[in-house]
C-alpha positions, 0 to 999 in steps of 0.5 A, spaced: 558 738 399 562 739 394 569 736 396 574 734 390 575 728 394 569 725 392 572 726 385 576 723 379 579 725 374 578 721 367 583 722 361 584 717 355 577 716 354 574 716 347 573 722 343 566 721 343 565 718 350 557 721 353 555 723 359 550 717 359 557 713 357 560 715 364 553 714 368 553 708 366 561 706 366 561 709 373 555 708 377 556 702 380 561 705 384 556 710 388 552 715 387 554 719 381 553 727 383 555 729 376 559 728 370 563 734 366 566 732 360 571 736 357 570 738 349 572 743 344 568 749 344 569 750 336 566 743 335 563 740 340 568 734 340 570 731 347 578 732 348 579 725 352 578 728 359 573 728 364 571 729 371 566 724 376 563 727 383 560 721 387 558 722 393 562 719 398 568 718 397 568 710 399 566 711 391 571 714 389 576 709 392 572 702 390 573 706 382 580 707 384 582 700 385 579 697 380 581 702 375 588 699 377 592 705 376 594 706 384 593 703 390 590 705 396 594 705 403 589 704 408 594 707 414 594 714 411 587 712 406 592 716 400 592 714 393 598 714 390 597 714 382 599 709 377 604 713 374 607 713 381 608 706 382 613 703 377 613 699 370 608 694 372 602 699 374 596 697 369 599 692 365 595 686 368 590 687 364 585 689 369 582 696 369 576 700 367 574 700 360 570 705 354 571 703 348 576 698 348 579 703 351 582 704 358 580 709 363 586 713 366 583 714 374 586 719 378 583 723 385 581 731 382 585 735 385 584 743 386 588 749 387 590 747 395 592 740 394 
């Protein structure tokens, strides 16, 4: 099943971030059940966004948490973003890196949510 709840959206990633890149960055998390980074059409180079689907969403939650940019309410079993939570969201120094970079991590969200 394709559901959007087994998948994140990734912004701040490295312009030439691969597919393997996030394969690798992410699999620890889940099975990976697919990576589409977003690039120009003119030059092929990757615009700094992405989305993984993994098949569970248990996966998704564990990459949630450990990105630091949200926490997860056990009651309600919702995601609040990182941009959401206040100044003190992401500054702790943990997170999901690529490149020197820190990985923004949010849950991908379609046209009903």
């Amino acid at each position: 099943e394709k559901s959007h709840q087994h998948s994140l959206f990734l912004r701040n990633l490295p312009f030439d971030a691969t597919r393997h890149d996030l394969f690798t960055l992410f699999a620890q998390y889940g099975r990976i059940a697919g990576i589409f980074l977003v690039k120009d059409r003119s030059t092929g180079i990757g615009k700094g966004t992405a989305s993984v689907r993994l098949s569970k969403e248990g996966g998704c939650m564990h990459a949630l948490e450990a990105s630091n940019g949200g926490t997860i309410d056990d009651k309600k079993n919702a995601f609040q973003s990182g941009k959401n939570l206040g100044s003190e969201a992401g500054h702790s120094g943990e997170g999901i890196f690529l490149g020197g970079r820190k990985i923004f991590v949010d849950l991908a969200v379609n046209k009903n949510t």
